[in-house]
N, C-alpha and C positions, 0 to 999 in steps of 0.2 A: 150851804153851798155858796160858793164864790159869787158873787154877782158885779157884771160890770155895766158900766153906761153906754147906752145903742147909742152908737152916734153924739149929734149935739144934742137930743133930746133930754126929756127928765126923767126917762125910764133908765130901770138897772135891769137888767135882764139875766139869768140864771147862766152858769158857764155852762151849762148843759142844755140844752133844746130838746124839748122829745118831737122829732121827726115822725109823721103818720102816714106815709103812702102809702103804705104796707094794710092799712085799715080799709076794710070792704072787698079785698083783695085776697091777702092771705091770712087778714086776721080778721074774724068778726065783731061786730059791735061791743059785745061785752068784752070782750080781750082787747079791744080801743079802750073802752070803760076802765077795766081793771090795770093799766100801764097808765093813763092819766091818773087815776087814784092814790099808783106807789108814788109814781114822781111828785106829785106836789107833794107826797107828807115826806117825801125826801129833797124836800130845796128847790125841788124844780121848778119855774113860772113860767118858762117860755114854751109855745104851741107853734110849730108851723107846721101849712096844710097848702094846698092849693086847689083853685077850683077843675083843674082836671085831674086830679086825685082820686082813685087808686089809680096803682102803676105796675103792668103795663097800662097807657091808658087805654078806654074804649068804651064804645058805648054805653053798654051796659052798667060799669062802675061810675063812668061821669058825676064827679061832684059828692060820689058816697061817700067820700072821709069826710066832708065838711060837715053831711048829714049827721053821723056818727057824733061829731064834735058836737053838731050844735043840740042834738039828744040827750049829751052828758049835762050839757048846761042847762037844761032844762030841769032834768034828774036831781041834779046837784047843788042847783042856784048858785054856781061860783064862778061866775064870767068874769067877777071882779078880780077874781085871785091869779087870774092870769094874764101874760104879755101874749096877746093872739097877733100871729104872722098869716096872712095866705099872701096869693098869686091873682094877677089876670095873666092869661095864656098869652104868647106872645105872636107873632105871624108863623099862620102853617095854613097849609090843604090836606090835611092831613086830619081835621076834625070837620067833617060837612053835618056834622050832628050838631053842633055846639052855636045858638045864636042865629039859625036858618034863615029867620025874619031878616036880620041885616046883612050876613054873607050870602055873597053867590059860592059858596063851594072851599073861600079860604077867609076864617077868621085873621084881623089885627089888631094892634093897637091906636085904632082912631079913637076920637071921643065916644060915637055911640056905643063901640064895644067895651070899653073901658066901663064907660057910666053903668052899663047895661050887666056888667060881668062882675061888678060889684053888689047891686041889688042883688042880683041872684044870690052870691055868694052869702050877704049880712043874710038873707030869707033861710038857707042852709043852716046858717050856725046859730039861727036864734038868738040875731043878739042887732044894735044899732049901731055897732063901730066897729072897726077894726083899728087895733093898736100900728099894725104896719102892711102897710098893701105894696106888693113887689111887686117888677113886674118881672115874667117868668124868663122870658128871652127877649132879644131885640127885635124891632121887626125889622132892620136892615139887614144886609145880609154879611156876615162876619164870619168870626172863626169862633163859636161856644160849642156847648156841649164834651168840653175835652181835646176838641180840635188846636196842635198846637201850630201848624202855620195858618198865614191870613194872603188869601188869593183877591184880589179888589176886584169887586165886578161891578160894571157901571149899568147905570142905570136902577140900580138894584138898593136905595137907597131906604127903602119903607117908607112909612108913616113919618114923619117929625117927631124927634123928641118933643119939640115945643108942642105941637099939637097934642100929643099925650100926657108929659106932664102940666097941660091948662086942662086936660080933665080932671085930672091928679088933684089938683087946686080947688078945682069944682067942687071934688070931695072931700075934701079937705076941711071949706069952707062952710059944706054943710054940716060935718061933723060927723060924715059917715066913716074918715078914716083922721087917725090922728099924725100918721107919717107915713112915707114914703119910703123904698126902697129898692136896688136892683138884683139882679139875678144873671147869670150866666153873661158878664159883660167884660169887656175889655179895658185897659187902659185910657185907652181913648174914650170908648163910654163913656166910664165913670167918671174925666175931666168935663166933656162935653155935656152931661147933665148939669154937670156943678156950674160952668160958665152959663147956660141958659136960664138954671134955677135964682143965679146973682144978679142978671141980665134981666130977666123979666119978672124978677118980683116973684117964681114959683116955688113949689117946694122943694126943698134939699133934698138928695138921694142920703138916708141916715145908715145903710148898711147892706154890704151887697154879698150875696150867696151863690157862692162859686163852689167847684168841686177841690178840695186839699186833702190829700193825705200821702203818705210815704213814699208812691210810687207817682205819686202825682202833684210836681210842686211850683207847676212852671207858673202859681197868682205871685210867686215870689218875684218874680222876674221883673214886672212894671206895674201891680197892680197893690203890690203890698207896699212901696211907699207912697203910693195915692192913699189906701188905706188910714195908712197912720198920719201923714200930711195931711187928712182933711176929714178926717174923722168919719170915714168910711168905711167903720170893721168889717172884717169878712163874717159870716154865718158860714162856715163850712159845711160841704153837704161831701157826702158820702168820703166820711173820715176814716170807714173801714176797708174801702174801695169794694162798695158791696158786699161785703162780708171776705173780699178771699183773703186780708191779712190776717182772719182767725186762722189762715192754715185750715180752712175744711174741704177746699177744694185739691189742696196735693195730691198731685198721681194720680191725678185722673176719680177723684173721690166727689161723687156728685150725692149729697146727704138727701133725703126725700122730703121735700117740702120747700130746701133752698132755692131764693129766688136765680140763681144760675144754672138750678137744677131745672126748672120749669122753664125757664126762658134763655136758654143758652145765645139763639140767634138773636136777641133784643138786648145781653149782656157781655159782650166776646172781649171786652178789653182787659179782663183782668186775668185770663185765663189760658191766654197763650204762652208757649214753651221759655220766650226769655222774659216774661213779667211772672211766673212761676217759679224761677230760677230764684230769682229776689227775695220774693216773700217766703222763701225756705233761709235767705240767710238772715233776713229780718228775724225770723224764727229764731235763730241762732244768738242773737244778740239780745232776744227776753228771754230765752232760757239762761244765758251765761248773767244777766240781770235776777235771774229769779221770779218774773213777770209773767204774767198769762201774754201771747203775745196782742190780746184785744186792747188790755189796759195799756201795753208798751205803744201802742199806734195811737190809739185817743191822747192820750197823755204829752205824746208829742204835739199834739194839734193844738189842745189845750194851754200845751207852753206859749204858743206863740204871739209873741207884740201886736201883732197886728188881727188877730181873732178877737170877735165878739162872744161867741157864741159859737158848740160846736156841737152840732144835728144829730144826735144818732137816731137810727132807727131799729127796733128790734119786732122779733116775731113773736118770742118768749119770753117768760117773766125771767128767766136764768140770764137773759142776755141781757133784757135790761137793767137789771141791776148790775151787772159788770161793767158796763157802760157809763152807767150813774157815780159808782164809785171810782171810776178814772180821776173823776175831779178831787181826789184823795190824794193821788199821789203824784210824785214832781221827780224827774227823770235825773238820775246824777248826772256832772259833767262826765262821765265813763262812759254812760250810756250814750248817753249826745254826742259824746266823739265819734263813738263806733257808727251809729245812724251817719253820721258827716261823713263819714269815712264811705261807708256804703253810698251815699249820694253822690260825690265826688266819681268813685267808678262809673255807673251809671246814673245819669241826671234823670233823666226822662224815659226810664223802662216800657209806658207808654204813652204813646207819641197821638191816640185819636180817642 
């Protein structure tokens, strides 16, 4: 499989990532186990998890995929054979579970939490480093998670990048992590780590993980020539927009076990009447291709300059290996016109 370079680092990392939220969740241990097993003897090296993983998150799951992960490695003894990614959680009140001793009620990204939410995690994965510690969101307050305008509200500024990324360093330093990385950030973000990391001697932001795929493309808009400018790949996350560009939620088709299926009011953006519209003529354009239309949406992701690395997640072994083998195939200019074509009509199908 293709491997490219994260960032400035001296890792090469697999065009494929196997994404795990899904493990402890709706897949268990061994079906984590048996999808890490195909993908490395299929090219795969790259691992990302986080430590509020599974998803939806909640009490209960808190932290079980990292478990899982770090069960394999134990099992396997092959920590070495892979580029491991997690998360620290970013500011919420929305977990009074996670870190009780230091929150009153809403975790952030200060030092103690950072330092603290990394321990835990290395103790989860049975291992003393992490190759890339992200962090999950900002704690200021902005426009992520898909949100495509940005409302300022004052006073509402968080934690310090600088304060977090000198924990970053801490860890760094001790060798608990070997890079650094961002997650669900802006434009702006991603400059303003990069001026404080040059500025005060801390670490570079080496790769940031946003959401990208066909219905959803606005990291294009100011964040993909930061990307390639400064060597800030994307790690695309959810490049099938949840599964609905398989076409298995059409017409009102909700398959039993699907995460849309189960959590409809925790997943509502891909599944309303005019982003349904879409992914029917997206359909249209990998059948007139001859394409599964899974492989026709990864495959775009994977085309692009400014990707590192692109996340899938699957439930089933059928799915991952469709997924895996995207990195197979490279889209004609026929198909890529028609996609442009289709974007051009509507840019942003959805808008949160």
């Amino acid at each position: 499989m293709e491997k490219r370079r994260l960032g400035r680092t001296d890792l090469d990392v697999s065009l494929i990532c196997l994404g795990t939220m899904t493990w402890g969740e709706q897949n268990t241990e061994a079906e984590g186990h048996e999808q890490l097993d195909f993908a490395l003897s299929n090219g795969v090296n790259f691992i990302d998890t986080a430590e509020m993983y599974a998803i939806p998150p909640r009490q209960e799951t808190y932290g079980a995929t990292e478990t899982i992960i770090g069960n394999w490695f134990e099992k396997t003894g092959r920590r070495n054979d892979v580029i491991l990614a997690t998360k620290v959680l970013g500011a919420a009140e929305r977990f009074p579970y996670v870190r009780p001793e230091l929150n009153d009620g809403r975790v952030d990204l200060n030092r103690p939490n950072v330092l603290a939410a990394c321990d835990a995690s290395l103790k989860r994965l049975k291992t003393d480093y992490i190759d890339l510690y992200q962090i999950h969101w900002p704690s200021r307050a902005t426009n992520f998670f898909g949100q495509l305008g940005y409302t300022h509200q004052d006073g509402k500024d968080g934690v310090s990048i600088e304060e977090t990324m000198s924990a970053m360093d801490e860890l760094v330093k001790a060798g608990k992590v070997r890079h650094v990385g961002l997650s669900n950030e802006t434009p702006w973000g991603m400059l303003e780590h990069i001026r404080v990391a040059e500025q005060k001697g801390l670490p570079r932001p080496q790769s940031i993980q946003n959401p990208y795929n066909l219905l959803k493309r606005d990291f294009e808009v100011g964040c993909a020539e930061v990307s390639i400018r400064e060597n800030v790949g994307l790690l695309a996350y959810s490049p099938l927009a949840m599964g609905a560009l398989s076409g298995k939620y059409l017409n009102g088709q909700r398959p039993e076990g699907a995460r849309i299926s189960l959590w409809p009011e925790y997943f509502p953006r891909y599944i309303r009447p005019g982003v349904e519209a879409e992914i029917a003529k997206y359909m249209e354009v990998a059948d007139e291709a001859g394409l599964d239309p899974v492989t026709l949406a990864l495959s775009f992701v994977n085309q692009q300059p400014f990707v590192t690395s692109n996340i899938i997640g699957a439930t089933t072994m059928n799915q991952l290996k469709v997924a895996i083998d995207s990195a197979n195939t490279k889209l004609s200019d026929e198909t890529l016109s028609a996609i442009h074509k289709l974007h051009l009509d509507v840019p942003y199908p959805v808008t949160h």
